[in-house]
C-alpha positions in Angstrom: 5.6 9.4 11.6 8.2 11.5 12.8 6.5 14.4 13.4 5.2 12.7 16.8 5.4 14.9 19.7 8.5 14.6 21.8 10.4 12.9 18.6 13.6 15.4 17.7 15.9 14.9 14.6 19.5 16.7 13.6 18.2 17.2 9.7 15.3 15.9 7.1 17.5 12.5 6.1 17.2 11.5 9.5 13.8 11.7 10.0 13.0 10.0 6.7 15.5 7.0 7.9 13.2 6.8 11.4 9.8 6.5 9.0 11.7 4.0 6.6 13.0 1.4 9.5 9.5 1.9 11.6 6.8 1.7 8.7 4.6 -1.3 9.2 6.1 -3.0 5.8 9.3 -2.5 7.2 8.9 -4.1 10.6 7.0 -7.2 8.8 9.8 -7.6 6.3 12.1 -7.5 9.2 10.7 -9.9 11.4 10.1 -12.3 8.4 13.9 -12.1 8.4 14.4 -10.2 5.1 15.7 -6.2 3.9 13.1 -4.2 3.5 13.5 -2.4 0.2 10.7 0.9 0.0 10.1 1.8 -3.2 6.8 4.1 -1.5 6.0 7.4 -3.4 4.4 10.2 -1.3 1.4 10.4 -3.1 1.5 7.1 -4.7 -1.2 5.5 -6.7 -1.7 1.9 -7.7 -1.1 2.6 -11.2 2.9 3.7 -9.7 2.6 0.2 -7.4 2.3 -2.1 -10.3 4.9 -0.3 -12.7 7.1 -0.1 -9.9 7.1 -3.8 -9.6 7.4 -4.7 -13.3 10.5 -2.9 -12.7 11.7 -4.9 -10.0 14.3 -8.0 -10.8 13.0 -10.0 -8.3 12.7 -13.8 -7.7 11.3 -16.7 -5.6 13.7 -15.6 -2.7 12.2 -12.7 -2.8 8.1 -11.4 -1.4 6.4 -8.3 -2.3 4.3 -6.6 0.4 2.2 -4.5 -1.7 0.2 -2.1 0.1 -2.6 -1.2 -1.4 -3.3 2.9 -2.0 -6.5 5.1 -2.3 -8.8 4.1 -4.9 -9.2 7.7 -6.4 -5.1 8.4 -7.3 -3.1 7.6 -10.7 -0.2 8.6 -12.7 0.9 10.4 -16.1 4.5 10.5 -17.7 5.5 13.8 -18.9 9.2 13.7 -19.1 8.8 11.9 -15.5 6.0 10.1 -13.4 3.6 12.8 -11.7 1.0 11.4 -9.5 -1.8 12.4 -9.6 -4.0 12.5 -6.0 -6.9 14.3 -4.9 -6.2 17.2 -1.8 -2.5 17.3 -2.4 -0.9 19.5 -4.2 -1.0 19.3 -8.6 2.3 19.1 -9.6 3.4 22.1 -11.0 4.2 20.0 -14.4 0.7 19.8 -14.9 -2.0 22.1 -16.5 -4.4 22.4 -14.2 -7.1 22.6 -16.8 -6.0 19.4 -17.0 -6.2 18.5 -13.5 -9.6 19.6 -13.2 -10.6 17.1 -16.0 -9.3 14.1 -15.0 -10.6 14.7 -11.2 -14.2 14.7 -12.9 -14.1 12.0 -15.4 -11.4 10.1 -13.5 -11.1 10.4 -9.8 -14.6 8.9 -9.6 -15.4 5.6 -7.4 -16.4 3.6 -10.3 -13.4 4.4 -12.5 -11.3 4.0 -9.0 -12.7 0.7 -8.0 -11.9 -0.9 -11.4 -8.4 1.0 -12.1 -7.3 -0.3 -8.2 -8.4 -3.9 -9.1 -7.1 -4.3 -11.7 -3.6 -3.3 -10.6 -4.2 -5.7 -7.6 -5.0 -8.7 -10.0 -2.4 -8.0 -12.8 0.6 -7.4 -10.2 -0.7 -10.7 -8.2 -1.0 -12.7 -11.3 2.9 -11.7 -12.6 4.2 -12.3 -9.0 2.2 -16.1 -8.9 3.6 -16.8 -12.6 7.3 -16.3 -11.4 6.5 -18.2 -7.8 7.1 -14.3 -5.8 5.1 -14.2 -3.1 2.9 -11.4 -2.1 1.7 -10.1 0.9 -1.4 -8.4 0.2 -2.7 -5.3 2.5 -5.1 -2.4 2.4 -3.4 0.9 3.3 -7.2 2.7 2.9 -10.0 2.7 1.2 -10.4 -1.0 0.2 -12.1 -2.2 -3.3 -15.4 -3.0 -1.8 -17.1 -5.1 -4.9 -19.1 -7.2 -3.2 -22.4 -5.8 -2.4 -22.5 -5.0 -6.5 -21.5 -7.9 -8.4 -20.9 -11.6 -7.3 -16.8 -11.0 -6.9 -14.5 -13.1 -5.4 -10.7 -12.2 -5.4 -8.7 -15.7 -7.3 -6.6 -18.1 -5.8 -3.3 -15.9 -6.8 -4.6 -12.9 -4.6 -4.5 -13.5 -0.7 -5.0 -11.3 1.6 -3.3 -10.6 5.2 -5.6 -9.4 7.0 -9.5 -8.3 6.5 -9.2 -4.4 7.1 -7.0 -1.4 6.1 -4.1 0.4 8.0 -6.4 3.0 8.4 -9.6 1.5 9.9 -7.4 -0.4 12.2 -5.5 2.6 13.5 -9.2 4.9 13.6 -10.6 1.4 15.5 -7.8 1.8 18.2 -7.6 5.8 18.2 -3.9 5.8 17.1 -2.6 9.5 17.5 -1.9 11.0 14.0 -1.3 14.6 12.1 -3.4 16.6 11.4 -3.4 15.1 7.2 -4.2 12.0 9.4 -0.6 10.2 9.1 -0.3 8.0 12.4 2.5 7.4 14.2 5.0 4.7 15.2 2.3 3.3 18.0 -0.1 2.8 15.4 2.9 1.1 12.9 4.2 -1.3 15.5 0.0 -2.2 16.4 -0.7 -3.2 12.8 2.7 -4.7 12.0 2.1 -7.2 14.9 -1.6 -7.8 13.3 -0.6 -8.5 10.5 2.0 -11.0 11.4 0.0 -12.7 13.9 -2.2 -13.8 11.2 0.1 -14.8 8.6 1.4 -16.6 11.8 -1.9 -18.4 11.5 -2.5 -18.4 7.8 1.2 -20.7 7.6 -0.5 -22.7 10.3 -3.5 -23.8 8.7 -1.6 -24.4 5.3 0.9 -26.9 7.3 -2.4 -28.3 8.3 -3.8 -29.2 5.3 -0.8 -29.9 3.4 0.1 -32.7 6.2 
């Protein structure tokens, strides 16, 4: 985000402080009146999303807005947490023998789809068992189950919205690098999506609940 054209910064911290206080999760969090804490990893899989959590202390008071990764990442421990993603760089940590194995009997769709729902319906299920609520959105490449099996997410997962950060900003031709991060434009679009229709969703449950 803040390598936008025309956007200047003294050092590296500050331009990292810009992208913290003007990603979409931060400008929902802030407008829903709480401190955004990130706990993103550059790289981050959904595997890193749902440990990350579980090492939270967090409580009612408190929501998650989990934003959901690629479908095709994940994570080892060697001495540390290495993620593992597809056209970045391998960590130097890790053999890249090794590498090369796990992106063919791993970094499949099939293993992907299942790995990613999972995390979504174990993190959900843990936040609804301790009454945290979560704020469910795509950041790309969705679990798309449907047209194979009969699946419908349970009551503990709710969604925001119905598409991805991605589709939305590609929908509205958001400027973005050239590794295809947008910038603030394409944040501040999506952020106000998103809380339009939790706007609505709070709505509708006043609605039935009176």
């Amino acid at each position: 985000m803040s390598k936008e054209p025309g956007l200047v910064f003294n050092d590296s911290a500050q331009a990292i402080d810009y992208e913290i206080t003007h990603c979409y999760p931060s400008q929902i969090a802030q407008t829903l009146g709480y401190t955004a804490v990130n706990r993103g990893i550059s790289g981050g899989s959904n595997d890193a999303m749902f440990r990350l959590f579980l090492n939270e202390t967090l409580t009612p008071n408190d929501i998650v807005i989990a934003c959901w990764s690629g479908i095709n990442r994940s994570e080892i421990y060697d001495e540390t947490w290495l993620q593992l993603c597809p056209g970045s760089l391998i960590p130097k940590e890790i053999n890249p023998d090794y590498f090369k194995q796990w992106l063919l009997y791993s970094a499949n769709d099939e293993v992907g789809v299942l790995n990613k729902t999972k995390n979504i319906l174990a993190l959900n299920a843990v936040a609804h068992a301790q009454g945290i609520r979560v704020i469910n959105i795509d950041s790309f490449w969705p679990v798309d189950l449907w047209p194979i099996v009969n699946f419908v997410w349970p009551n503990t997962v709710k969604w925001a919205v119905d598409i991805d950060f991605m589709s939305w900003c590609q929908q509205h031709n958001f400027p973005h690098t050239e590794r295809v991060h947008f910038f603030k434009p394409a944040h501040d679009s999506f952020a106000e999506h998103v809380l339009e229709n939790l706007s609505v969703q709070q709505t509708l449950n006043t609605l039935r609940v009176g």
